[in-house]
ZAZA-609774 format. One line per 8 residues: for each residue x, y, z of N, C-alpha, C, O, CB. Coordinates in steps of 0.2 Angstrom, whole numbers, plus 5000, padded with zeros to 4 digits. Glycine has a CB too. Layout:
REM ZAZA-609774
X/Y/Z/X/Y/Z/X/Y/Z/X/Y/Z/X/Y/Z  ...
***
This chain:
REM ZAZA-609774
5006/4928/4793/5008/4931/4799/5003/4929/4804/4997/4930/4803/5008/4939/4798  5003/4926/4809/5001/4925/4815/5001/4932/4820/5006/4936/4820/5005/4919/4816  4996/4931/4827/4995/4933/4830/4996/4931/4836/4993/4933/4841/4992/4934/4828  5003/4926/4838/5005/4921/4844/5011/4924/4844/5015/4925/4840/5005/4912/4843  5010/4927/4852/5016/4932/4856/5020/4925/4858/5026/4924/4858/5013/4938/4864  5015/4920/4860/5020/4916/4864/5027/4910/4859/5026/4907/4854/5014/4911/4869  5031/4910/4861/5035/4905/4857/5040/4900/4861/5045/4897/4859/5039/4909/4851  5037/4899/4867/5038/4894/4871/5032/4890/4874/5026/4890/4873/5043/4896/4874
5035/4886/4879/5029/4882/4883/5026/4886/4889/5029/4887/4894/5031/4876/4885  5018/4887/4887/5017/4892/4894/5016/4887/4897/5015/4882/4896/5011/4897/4895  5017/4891/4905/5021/4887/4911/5012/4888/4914/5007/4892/4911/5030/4893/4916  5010/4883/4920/5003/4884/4923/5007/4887/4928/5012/4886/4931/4998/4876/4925  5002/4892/4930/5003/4896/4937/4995/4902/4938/4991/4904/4935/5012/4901/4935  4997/4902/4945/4991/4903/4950/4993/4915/4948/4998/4918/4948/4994/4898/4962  4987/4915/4946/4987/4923/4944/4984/4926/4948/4979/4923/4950/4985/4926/4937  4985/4933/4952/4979/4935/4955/4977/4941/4951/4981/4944/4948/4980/4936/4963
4971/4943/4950/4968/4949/4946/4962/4955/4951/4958/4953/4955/4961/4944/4939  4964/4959/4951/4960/4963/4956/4958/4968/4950/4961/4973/4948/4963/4966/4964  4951/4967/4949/4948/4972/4944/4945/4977/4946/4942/4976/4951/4944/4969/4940  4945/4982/4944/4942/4990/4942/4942/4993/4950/4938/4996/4953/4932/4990/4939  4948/4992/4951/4952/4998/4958/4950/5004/4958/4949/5009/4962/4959/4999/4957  4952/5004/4951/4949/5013/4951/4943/5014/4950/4941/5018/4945/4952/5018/4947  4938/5009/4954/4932/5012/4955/4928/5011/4962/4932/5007/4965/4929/5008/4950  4924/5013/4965/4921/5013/4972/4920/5007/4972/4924/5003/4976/4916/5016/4974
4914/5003/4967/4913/4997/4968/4916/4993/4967/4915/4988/4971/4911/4996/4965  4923/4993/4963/4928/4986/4965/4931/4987/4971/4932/4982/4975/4935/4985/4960  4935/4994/4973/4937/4993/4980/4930/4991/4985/4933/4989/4990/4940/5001/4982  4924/4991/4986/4922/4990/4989/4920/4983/4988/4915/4980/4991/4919/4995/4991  4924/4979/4985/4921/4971/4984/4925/4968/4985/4924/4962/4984/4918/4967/4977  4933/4970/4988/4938/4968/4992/4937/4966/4999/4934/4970/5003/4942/4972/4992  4939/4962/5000/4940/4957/5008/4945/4961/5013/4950/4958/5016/4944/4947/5007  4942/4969/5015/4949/4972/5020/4950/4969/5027/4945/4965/5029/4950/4980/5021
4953/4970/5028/4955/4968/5036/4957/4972/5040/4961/4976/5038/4959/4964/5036  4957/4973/5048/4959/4977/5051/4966/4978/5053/4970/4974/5055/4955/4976/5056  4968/4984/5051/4976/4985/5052/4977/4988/5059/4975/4994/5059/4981/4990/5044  4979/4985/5064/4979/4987/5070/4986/4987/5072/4989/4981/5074/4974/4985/5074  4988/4991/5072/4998/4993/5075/4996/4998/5081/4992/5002/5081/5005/4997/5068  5002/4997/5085/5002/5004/5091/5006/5008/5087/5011/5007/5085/5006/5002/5100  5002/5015/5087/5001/5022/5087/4996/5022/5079/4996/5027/5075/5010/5027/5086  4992/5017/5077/4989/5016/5071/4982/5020/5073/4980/5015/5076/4989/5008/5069
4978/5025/5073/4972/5025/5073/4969/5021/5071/4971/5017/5067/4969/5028/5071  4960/5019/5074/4957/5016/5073/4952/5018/5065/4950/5024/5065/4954/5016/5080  4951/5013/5059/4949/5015/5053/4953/5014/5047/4952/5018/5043/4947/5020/5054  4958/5010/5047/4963/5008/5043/4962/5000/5043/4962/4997/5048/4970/5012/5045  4962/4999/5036/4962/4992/5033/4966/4992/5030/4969/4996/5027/4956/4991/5031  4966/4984/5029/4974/4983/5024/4971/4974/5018/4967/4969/5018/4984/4979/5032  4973/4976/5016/4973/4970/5011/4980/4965/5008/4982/4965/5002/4970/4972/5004  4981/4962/5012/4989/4962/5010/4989/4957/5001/4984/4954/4999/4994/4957/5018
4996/4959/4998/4995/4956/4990/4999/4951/4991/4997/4946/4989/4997/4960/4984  5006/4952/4992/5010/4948/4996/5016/4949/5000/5017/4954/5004/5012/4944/4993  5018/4945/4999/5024/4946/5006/5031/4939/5006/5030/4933/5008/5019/4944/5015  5035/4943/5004/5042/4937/5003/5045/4936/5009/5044/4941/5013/5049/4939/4997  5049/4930/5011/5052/4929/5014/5059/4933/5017/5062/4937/5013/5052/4925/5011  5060/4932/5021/5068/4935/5025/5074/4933/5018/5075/4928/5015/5071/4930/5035  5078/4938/5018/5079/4942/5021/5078/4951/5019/5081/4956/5022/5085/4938/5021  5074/4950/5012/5070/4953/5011/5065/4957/5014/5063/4963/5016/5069/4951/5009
5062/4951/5014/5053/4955/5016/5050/4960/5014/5050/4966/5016/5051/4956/5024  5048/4958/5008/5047/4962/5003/5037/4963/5004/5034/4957/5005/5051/4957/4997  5033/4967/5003/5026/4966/5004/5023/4970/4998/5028/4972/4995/5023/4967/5011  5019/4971/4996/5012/4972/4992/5006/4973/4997/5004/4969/5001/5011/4965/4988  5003/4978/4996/4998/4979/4998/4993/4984/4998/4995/4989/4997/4999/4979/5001  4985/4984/4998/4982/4990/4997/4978/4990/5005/4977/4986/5010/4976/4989/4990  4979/4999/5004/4976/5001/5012/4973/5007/5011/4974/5011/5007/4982/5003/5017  4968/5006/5016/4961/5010/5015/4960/5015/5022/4959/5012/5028/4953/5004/5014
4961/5022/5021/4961/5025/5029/4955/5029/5030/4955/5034/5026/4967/5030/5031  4951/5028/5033/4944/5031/5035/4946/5038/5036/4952/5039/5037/4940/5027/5043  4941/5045/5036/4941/5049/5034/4944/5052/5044/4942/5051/5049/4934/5050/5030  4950/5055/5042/4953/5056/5051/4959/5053/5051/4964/5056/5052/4949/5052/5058  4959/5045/5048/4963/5041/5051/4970/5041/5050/4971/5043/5044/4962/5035/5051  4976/5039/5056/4983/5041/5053/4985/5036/5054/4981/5032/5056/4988/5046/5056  4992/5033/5052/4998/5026/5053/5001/5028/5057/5001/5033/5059/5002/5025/5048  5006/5024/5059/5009/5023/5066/5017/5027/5062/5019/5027/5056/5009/5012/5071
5020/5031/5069/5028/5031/5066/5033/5027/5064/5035/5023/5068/5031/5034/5069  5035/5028/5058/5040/5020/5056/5045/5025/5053/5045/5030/5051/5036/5013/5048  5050/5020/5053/5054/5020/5049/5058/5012/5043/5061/5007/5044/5058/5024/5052  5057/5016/5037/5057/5012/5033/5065/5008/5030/5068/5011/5026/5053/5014/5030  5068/5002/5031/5071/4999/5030/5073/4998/5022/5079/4997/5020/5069/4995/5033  5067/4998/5016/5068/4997/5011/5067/5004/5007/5065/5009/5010/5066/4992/5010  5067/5005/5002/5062/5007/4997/5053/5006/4998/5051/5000/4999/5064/5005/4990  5049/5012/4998/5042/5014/4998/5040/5014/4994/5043/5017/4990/5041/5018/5000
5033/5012/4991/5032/5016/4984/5025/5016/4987/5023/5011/4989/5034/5011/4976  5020/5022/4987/5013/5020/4987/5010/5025/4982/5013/5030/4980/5008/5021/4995  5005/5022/4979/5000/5024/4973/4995/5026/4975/4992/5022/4978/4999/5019/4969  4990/5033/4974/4987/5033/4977/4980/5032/4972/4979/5034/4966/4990/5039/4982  4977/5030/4975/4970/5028/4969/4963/5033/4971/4958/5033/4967/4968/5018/4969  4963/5035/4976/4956/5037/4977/4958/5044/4983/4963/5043/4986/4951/5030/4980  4955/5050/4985/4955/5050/4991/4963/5056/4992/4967/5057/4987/4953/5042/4995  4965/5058/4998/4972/5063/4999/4976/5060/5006/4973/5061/5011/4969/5071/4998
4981/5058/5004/4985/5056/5010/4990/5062/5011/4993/5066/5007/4990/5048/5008  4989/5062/5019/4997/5068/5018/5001/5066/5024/5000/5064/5030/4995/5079/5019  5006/5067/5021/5013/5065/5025/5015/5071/5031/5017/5077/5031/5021/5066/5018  5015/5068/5034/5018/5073/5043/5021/5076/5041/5021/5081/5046/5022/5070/5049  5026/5078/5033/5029/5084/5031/5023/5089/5030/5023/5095/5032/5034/5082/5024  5019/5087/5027/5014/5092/5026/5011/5093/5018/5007/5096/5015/5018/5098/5028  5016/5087/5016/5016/5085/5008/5006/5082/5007/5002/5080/5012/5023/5078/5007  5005/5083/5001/5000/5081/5001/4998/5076/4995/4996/5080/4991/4996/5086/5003
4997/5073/4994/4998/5066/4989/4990/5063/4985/4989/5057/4986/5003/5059/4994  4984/5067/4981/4982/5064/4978/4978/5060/4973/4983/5058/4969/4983/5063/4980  4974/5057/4971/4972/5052/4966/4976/5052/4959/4975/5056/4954/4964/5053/4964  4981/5046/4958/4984/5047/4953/4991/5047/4957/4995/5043/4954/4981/5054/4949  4993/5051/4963/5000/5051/4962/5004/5046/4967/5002/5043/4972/5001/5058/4963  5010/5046/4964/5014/5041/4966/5021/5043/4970/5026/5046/4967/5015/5038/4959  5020/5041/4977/5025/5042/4981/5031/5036/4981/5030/5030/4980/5022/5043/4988  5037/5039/4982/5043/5034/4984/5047/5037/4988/5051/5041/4987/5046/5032/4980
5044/5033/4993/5050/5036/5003/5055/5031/5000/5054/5026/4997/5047/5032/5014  5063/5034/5002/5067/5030/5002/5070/5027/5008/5069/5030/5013/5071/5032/4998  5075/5022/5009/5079/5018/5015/5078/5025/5019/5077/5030/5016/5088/5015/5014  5079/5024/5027/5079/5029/5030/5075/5032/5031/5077/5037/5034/5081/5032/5030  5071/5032/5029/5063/5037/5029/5058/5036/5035/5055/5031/5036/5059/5036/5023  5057/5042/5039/5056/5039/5046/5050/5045/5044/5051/5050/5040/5062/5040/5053  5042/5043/5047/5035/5048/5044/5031/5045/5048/5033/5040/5052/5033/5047/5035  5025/5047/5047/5017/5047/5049/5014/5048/5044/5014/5054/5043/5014/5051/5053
5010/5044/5040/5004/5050/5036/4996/5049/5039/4995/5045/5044/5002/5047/5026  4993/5053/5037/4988/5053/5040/4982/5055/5031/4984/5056/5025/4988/5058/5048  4976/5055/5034/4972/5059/5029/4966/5062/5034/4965/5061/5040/4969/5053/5023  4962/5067/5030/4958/5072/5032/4950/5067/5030/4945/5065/5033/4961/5079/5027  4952/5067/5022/4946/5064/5018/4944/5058/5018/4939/5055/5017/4948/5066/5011  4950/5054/5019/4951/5045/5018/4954/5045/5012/4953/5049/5008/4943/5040/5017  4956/5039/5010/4961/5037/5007/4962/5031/5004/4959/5026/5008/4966/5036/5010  4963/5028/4999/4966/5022/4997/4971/5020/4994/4973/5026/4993/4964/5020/4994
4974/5017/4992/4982/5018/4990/4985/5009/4989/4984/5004/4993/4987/5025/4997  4990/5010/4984/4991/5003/4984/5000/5005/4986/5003/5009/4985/4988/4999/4975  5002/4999/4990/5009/5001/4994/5012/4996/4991/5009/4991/4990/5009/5001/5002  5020/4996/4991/5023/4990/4989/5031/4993/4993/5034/4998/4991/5023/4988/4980  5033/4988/4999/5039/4990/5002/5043/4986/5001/5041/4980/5002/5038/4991/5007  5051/4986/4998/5055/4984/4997/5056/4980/5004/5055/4973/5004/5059/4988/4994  5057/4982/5007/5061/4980/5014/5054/4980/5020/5049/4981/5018/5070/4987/5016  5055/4979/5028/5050/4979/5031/5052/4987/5036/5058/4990/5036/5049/4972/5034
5049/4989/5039/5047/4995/5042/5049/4993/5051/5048/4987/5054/5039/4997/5041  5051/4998/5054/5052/4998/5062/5049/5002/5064/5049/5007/5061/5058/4999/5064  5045/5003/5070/5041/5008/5072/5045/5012/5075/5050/5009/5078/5036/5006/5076  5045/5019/5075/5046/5024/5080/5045/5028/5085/5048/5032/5089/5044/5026/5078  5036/5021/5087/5031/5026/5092/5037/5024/5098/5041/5019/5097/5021/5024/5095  5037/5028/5102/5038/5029/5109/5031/5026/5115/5025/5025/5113/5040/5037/5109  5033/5025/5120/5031/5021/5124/5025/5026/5129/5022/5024/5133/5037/5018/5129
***
């Protein structure tokens, strides 16, 4: 008996690995970036994971909201999924989401979250998002 899962030819390909998320120190050894949209508070970073092509557009992402900060009003085109890893996001419903728990907005889903505490959370959107804000 052997211990070889594999029984074809492994293929070379580019992996990415983001280790010990669910710890302060790995999240804080991530490269974020300023996520700045109109109606977005100031204190929200993003790390994007990836992002497919039309007609999709599909993305991957982890986002970090400073202790106050909210997201702009969207509504979403695809399926939502965010994970929350650290910290408590709550939804303009009033819902409140967290370490450990896992949201899924569906098509149509028109929101704001914000947080009190700050946040982190890892997001993956089927489809892309339309803003809400008003002028």
């Amino acid at each position: 008996m052997t211990d070889t899962i594999t029984d074809h030819t492994v293929q070379e390909r580019s992996i990415t690995v983001l280790r010990a998320l669910l710890t302060e120190a790995g999240r804080a050894a991530l490269e974020w970036n300023t996520w700045s949209e109109p109606g977005r508070s100031g204190g929200v970073d993003i790390l994007p994971l990836y992002a497919t092509e039309a007609p999709q557009n599909a993305t991957a992402f982890l986002v970090r909201f400073a202790p106050g900060a909210h997201g702009d009003l969207h509504e979403h085109l695809g399926h939502e999924l965010m994970f929350v890893l650290e910290g408590e996001l709550i939804n303009d419903n009033g819902d409140r989401y967290r370490a450990g728990d896992l949201v899924i907005e569906p098509p149509g889903s028109v929101h704001r979250v914000r947080t009190e505490t700050g946040v982190t959370a890892l997001g993956v959107r089927q489809g892309p998002t339309v803003s809400r804000e008003t002028a």
